[in-house]
N, C-alpha and C positions, 0 to 999 in steps of 0.2 A: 533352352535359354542359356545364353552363357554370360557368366555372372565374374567378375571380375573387384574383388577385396580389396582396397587399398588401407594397407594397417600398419603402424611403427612396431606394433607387439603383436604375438599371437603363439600360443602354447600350440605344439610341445616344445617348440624353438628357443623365445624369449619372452619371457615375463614380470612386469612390475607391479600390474592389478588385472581386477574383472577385464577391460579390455581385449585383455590376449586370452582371457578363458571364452569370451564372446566369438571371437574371430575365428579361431580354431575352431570350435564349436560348431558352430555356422556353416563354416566347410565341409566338416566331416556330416554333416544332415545334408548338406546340397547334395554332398557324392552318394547319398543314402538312395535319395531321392531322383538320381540320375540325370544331377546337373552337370552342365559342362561347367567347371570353376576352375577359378585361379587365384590364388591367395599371391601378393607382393609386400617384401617386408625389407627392410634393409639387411645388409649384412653385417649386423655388429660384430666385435668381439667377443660376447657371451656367446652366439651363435657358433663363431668356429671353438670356443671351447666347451662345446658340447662333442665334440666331436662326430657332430653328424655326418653321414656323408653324402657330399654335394656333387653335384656334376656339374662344371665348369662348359657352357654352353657354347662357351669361343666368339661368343658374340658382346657388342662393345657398344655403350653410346657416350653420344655427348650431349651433355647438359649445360644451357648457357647460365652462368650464376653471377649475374653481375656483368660486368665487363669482362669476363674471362669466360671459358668454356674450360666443364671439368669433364672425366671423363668416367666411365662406369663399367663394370663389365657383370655380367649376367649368370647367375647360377643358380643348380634347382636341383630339390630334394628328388627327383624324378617323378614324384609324382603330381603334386598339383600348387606348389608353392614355388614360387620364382625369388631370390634373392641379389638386390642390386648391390653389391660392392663397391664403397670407395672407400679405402682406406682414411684419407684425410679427414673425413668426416663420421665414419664408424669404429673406427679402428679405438676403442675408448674403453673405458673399464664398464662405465654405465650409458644406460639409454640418453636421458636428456639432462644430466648434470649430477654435482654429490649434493652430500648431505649441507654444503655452505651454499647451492646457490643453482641455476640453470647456466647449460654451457653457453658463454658468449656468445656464440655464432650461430645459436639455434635455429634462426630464419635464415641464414647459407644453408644449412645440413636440408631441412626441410622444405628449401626452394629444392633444392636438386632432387630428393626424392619423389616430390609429388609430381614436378614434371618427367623427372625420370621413368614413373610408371607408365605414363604417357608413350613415349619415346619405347620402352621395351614393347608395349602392347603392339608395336609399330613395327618392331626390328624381327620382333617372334609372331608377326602377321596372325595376335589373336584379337579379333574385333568384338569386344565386350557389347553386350545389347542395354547389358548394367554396368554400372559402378556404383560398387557400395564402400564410400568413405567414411572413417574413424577419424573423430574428435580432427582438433585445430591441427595436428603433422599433416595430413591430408587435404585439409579443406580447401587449399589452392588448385587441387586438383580441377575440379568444378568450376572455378573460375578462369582456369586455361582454357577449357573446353569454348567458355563463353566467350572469350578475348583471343588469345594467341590462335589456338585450334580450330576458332570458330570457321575460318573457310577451310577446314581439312574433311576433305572428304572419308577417308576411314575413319574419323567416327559419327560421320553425318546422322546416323541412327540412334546413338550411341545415350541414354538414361543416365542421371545422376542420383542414388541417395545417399545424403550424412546423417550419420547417427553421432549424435551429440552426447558422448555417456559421461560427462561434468562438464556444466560450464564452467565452473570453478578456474577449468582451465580454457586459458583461449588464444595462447601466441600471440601476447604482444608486443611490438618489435618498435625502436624508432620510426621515424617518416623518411628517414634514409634509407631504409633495406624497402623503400619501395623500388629501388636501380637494383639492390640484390637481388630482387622477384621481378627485373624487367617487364615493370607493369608504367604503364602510363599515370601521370599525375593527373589524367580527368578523373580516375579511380579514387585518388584520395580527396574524398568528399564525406560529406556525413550520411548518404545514400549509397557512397562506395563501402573502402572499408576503413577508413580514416575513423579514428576511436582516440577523441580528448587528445587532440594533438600527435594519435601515435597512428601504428596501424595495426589490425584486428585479423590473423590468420582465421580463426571462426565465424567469423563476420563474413569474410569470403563465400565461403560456404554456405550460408546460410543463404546471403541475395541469392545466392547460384546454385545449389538444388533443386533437382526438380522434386524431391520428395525430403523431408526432415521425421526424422525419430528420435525418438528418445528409449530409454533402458525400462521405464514403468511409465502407467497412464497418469498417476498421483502426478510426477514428477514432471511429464507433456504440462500440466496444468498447472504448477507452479513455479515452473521460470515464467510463467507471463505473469508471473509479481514481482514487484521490487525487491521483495524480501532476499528473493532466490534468481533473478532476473543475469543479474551481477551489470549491469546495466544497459542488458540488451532485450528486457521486455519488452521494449517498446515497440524494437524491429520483429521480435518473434509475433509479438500480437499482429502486422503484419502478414504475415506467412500465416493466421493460426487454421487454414483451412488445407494446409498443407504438412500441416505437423500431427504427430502420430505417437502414439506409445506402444510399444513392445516389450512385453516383459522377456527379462533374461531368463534364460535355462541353467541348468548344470548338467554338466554330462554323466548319467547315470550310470558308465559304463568304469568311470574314473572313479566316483564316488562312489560304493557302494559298499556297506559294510557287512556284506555277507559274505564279499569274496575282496578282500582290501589285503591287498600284501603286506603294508605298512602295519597292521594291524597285531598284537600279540597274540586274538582272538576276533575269530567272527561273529558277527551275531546278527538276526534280525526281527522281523515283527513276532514270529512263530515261536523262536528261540531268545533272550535277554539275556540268558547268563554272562553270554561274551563280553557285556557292555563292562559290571562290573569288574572283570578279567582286566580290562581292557585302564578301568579308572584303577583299578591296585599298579599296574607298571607304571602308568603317568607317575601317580605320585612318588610312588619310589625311584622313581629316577631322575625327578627334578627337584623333588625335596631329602630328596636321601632320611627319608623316616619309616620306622618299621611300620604294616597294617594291621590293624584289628578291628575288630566292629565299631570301636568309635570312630577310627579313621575314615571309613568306608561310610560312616552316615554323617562324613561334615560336607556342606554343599561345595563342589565344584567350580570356581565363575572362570572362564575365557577369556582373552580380549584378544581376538587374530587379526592383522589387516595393516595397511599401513598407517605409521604413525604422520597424523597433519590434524591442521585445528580441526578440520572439516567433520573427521570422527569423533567427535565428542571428548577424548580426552583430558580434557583442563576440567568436564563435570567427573571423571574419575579420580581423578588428583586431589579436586576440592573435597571429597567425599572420603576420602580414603580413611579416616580417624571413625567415619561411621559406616562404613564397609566393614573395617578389621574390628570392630566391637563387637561384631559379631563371631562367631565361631564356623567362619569359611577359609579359604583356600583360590588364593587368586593365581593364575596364570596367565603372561603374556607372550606372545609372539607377533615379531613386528619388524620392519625399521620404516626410516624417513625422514621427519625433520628432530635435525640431533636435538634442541631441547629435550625432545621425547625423551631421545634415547639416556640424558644424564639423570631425567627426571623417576621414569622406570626404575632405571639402575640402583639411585637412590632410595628409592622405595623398596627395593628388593633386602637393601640392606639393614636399613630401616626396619622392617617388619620379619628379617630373617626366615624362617621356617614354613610362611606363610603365606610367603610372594613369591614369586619363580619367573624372570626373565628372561628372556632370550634375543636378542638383537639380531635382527636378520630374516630371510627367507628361510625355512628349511622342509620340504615338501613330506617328507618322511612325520616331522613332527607333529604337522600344520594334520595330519590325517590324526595323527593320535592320542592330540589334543580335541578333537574334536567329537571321536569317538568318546574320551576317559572323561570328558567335561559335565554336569550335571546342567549349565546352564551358558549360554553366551552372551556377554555384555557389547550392546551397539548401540553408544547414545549419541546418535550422529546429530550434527548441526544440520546437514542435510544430506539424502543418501539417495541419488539417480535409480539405484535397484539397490544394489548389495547382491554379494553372494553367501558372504559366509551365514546369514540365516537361511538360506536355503541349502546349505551344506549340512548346518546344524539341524533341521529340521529332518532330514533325513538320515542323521547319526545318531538322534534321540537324544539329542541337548537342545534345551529349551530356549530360546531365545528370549532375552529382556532389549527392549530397543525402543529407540524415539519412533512416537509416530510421524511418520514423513517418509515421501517419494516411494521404493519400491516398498519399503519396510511397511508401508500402510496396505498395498495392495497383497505381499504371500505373507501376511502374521495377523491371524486371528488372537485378538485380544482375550484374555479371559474373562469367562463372565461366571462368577462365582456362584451368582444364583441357580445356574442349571449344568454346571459344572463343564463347563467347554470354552475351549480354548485352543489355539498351538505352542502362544506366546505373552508375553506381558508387556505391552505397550506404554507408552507415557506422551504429553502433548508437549509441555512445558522446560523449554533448555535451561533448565535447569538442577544445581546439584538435590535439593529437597523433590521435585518430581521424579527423576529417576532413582533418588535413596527408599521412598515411598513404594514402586515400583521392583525393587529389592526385596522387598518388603512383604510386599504381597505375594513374587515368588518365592520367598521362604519359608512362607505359611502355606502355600501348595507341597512344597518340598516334604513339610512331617505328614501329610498324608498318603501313602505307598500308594491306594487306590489312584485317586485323583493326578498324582501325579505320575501314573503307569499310566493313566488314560490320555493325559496332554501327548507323553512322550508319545503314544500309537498313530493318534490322530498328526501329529505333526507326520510320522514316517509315512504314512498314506498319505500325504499333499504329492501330487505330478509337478514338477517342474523341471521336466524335461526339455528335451530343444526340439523335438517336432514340431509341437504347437508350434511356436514361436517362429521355427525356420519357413512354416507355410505362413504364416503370417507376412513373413518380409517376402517371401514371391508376389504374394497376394499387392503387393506397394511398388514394387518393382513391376508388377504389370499396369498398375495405375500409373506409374514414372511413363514407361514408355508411351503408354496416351497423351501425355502430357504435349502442349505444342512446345514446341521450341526454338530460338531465333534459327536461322539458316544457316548452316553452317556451312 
């Protein structure tokens, strides 16, 4: 089968969330698995300062974007990732905008892309039997296929899946950049992709897939509410015989805290000592305080990921005066929407010795935090999967998190009675359910037993990416069953 990625992110290249750890992911199990694959990503500027090195393919297209034809040229890590360049539209500091706002021209950058992968798949005569599209940069993709493509013969055979990993987000552009995506205006309809007067890149995708996923099953079944719909339940309920959940993996070979370089100490199920090793550097080098046995028994809490309403944040904020009443030690790492980041900042100062921020990605960190942490705070508004609980869970830091989307599916709640658990859940957004919640894992925390037994039981959960990678073959052969117009 030759399986064909269409993704704006994907590690080890470029990353701003779970996304790029999915996409990477995913390839690296197909090549496992002795798929013919191909990953396609743009080629930003974070990308050339990584200083990977590319092979320049010498090959070239062109993309109509509007009334103009832009031009592209083609280049590839050698081995299974293809990167389209154009400077005008990649050449940037960040993916799809800063911290004030998304770039202008979003729906130019990503008309050219999604049909550019088109056009390469064309020019590098590889005839994908799949395509598996990420979130709204892509989802035009699918709808070429349907519209422009639809009498092209190489891809006459050729399967659609989108994986939808937030609706939250969904490219919406004026009803003018329907001539930036030279699409016809029978399309903008409310059956097309016309959304409250605008137009809808995820919406695209979604009429024009032959197959729809989502990151967790919890979360397949809750965009068809309004609550979490974002006001596209209506059309999913539509599709819902076509819609699917796949839970996310992590790469077990990245994460692993028995052989973690980042690490000042290994450790695993057999051995724990390293953990503690591990929580004495944290503190000492983001609180600059000396250790001693009381140090060493005050709880740990995290918060990694990026900052936006979505994650919960504003119940951290509201809570903070009954968080720090207690005798913990909070750490963040992050960035996003700068509120966040004045907000943190201030709190750091605020509570001095006792809050520790850090603004930004930092991959090095983001392992040693995870490892040194006794617990991880995610009190998401709503959470498509999440990774960092499944990072945590197999670091031996306990996760506290809202119940919702994946976090419902890999976080076994505790149940006090018979003393099992992975993690501490809560239902209610807000700041007294998750203080509660707190609360309860604190009262796990002075017992060593009980909570040496959470930490075990969470490192033995699988969440790996086999499963999951046979999973999406398994849908991609259902896709290609699929009938499809003539193309």
């Amino acid at each position: 089968m030759r399986i064909l990625i269409a993704t704006p992110e994907a590690v080890p290249f470029v990353k701003t969330g779970g996304l790029a750890d999915v996409a990477g992911a995913l390839c690296g199990e197909f090549r496992k698995l002795k798929k013919e694959v191909r990953i396609f990503l743009p080629l930003y500027k974070k990308v050339r300062e990584r200083k990977t090195k590319l092979l320049d393919t010498g090959i070239t297209i062109s993309v109509p974007v509007g009334h103009r034809t832009v031009s592209g040229r083609i280049f590839s890590d050698q081995v299974s990732t293809f990167f389209i360049e154009c400077d005008e539209f990649f050449d940037r500091q960040e993916l799809y905008g800063t911290p004030e706002g998304d770039y202008s021209d979003n729906a130019a950058r990503f008309v050219f892309f999604s049909r550019g992968v088109l056009e390469a798949c064309k020019v590098l005569n590889f005839r994908p039997d799949v395509i598996h599209c990420n979130d709204w940069q892509t989802s035009l993709v699918q709808l070429y296929l349907r519209t422009i493509y639809r009498a092209d013969s190489f891809f006459k055979n050729t399967a659609t899946l989108l994986t939808i990993h937030n609706l939250g987000y969904q490219g919406i552009f004026p009803a003018s950049d329907m001539a930036t995506a030279n699409l016809g205006l029978e399309l903008f309809t409310p059956e097309g992709i016309e959304f409250y007067g605008k137009i809808n890149f995820l919406k695209a995708g979604i009429i024009s897939a032959d197959i729809l996923t989502t990151v967790s099953d919890t979360y397949s079944k809750e965009i068809l509410d309004k609550e979490y719909g974002f006001g596209l339940e209506g059309l999913l309920k539509t599709r819902v015989n076509d819609l699917f959940g796949v839970i996310n993996g992590i790469d077990y070979e990245e994460w692993n805290p028995a052989k973690d370089e980042f690490l000042p100490a290994c450790y695993g199920q057999s051995d724990m000592s390293g953990k503690m090793v591990c929580k004495r550097e944290l503190v000492q080098s983001l609180f600059k305080r000396p250790w001693n046995k009381k140090t060493a028994r005050i709880p740990l809490i995290s918060v990694v990921g990026r900052f936006s309403e979505q994650k919960g944040l504003d119940l951290i904020m509201q809570s903070m005066p009954e968080i720090m009443s207690s005798d913990v030690k909070l750490v963040v790492l992050g960035k996003g929407d700068e509120r966040y980041h004045k907000s943190f900042l201030e709190l750091s100062k605020k509570y001095g010795d006792k809050v520790s921020v850090t603004i930004g990605f930092d991959e090095a960190l983001a392992h040693r935090i995870y490892a040194g942490s006794d617990f991880l705070l995610m009190p998401s508004k709503y959470e498509p999967c999440g990774l960092g609980q499944l990072i945590s869970l197999r670091y031996g830091c306990v996760p506290i998190a809202r119940k919702t989307g994946g976090l419902t599916d890999t976080i076994r709640d505790y149940d006090p009675l018979v003393s099992s658990g992975t993690g501490f859940l809560f239902s209610d957004f807000t700041p007294s359910a998750m203080q509660d919640a707190l609360k309860r894992a604190f009262c796990v925390y002075t017992d060593d037993g009980k909570m040496m037994k959470m930490i075990e039981d969470g490192m033995k959960m699988d969440f790996s990416w086999k499963k999951s990678a046979l999973r999406y073959l398994d849908l991609y052969k259902a896709a290609l069953k699929k009938e499809r117009p003539q193309r």
